[in-house]
C-alpha positions in Angstrom: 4.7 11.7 -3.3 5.5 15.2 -3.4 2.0 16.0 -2.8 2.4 14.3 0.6 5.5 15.4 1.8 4.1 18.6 1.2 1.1 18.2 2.9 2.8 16.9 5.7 5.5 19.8 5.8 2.5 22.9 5.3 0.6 20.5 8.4 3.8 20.7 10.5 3.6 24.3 9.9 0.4 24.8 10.2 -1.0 22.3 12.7 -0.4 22.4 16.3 -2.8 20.9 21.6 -2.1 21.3 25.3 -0.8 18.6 27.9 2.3 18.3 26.0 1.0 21.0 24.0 -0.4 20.8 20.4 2.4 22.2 18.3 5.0 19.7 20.0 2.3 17.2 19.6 2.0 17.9 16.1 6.4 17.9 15.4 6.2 14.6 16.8 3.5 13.6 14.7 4.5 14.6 11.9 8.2 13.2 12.4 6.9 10.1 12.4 4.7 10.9 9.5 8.1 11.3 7.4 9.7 7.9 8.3 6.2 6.2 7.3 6.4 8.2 4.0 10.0 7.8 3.9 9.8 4.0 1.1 7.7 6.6 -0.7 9.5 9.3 -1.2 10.6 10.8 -4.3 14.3 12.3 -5.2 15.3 15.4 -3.2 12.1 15.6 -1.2 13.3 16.9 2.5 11.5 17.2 5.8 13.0 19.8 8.1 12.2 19.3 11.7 11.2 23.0 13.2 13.5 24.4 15.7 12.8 24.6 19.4 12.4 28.4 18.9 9.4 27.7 16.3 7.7 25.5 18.6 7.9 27.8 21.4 6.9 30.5 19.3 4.2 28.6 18.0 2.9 27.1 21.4 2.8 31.3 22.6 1.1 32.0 19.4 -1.6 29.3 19.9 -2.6 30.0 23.5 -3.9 33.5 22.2 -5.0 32.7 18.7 -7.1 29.5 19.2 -10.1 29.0 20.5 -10.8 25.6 22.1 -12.7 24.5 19.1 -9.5 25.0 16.7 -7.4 22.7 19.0 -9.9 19.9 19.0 -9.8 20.2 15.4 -6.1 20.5 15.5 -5.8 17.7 18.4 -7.6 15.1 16.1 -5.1 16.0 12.5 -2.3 14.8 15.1 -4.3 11.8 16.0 -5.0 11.2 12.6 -1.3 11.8 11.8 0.0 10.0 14.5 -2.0 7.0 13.3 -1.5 6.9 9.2 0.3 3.3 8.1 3.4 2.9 6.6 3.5 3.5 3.5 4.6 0.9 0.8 4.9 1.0 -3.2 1.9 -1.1 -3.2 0.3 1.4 -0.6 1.2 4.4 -1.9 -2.2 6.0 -3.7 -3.6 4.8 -0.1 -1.2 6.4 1.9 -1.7 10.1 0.3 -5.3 9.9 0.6 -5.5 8.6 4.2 -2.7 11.5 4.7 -5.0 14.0 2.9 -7.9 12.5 4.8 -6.1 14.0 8.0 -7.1 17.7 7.3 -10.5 17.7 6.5 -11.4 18.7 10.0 -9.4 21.7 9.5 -11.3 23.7 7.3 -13.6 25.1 10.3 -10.2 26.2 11.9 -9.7 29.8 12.5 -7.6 31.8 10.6 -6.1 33.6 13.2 -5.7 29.8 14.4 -3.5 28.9 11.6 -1.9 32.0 11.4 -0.2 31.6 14.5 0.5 28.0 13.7 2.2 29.1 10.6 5.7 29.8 13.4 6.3 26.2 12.7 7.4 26.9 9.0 10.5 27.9 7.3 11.6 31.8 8.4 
């Protein structure tokens, strides 16, 4: 399950729309993402939400450094995200590869694109 959390955690610091915007589209995403993996979870595994000061640098970093492709890509890992089960004992193996599943779209993303995405990590 570390795997996941993992996953999750590099996503939420690496993923990120417009509307709302994609990177608070994506903390909420991926927030919710935790409590589903939560009956999963191993010992001492951790989520840290990212502050309002890495989302806004994030959302300013995105703007420039993604094209419209990236946040299509980008808008449908959140879907994707937003829309993985909860995960159960009995689910588990399911659960990390529907969760892996979610970033397959990415690997046409831009680097510059996830560069600027990568705000939402730890400093």
């Amino acid at each position: 399950m570390k795997k996941i959390f993992g996953v999750v955690a590099i996503t939420a610091m690496t993923l990120v729309g417009c509307g709302k915007n994609i990177c608070d589209e994506y903390v909420d995403a991926a927030d919710g993402a935790q409590t589903k993996a939560k009956a999963c979870a191993e010992a001492g595994e951790t989520y840290t939400k990212p502050t309002a000061a890495m989302i806004n640098q994030c959302n300013e970093a995105t703007e420039t450094s993604c094209t419209d492709s990236d946040k299509k890509a980008l808008e449908s890992a959140v879907d994707c995200i937003d829309g993985l089960p909860t995960c159960t004992a009995a689910t588990k193996d399911d659960f990390e590869r529907k969760t892996l599943a979610c970033f397959v779209g990415l690997i046409g993303v831009s680097e510059g694109c996830l560069n600027a995405l990568g705000s939402l990590g730890p400093s």
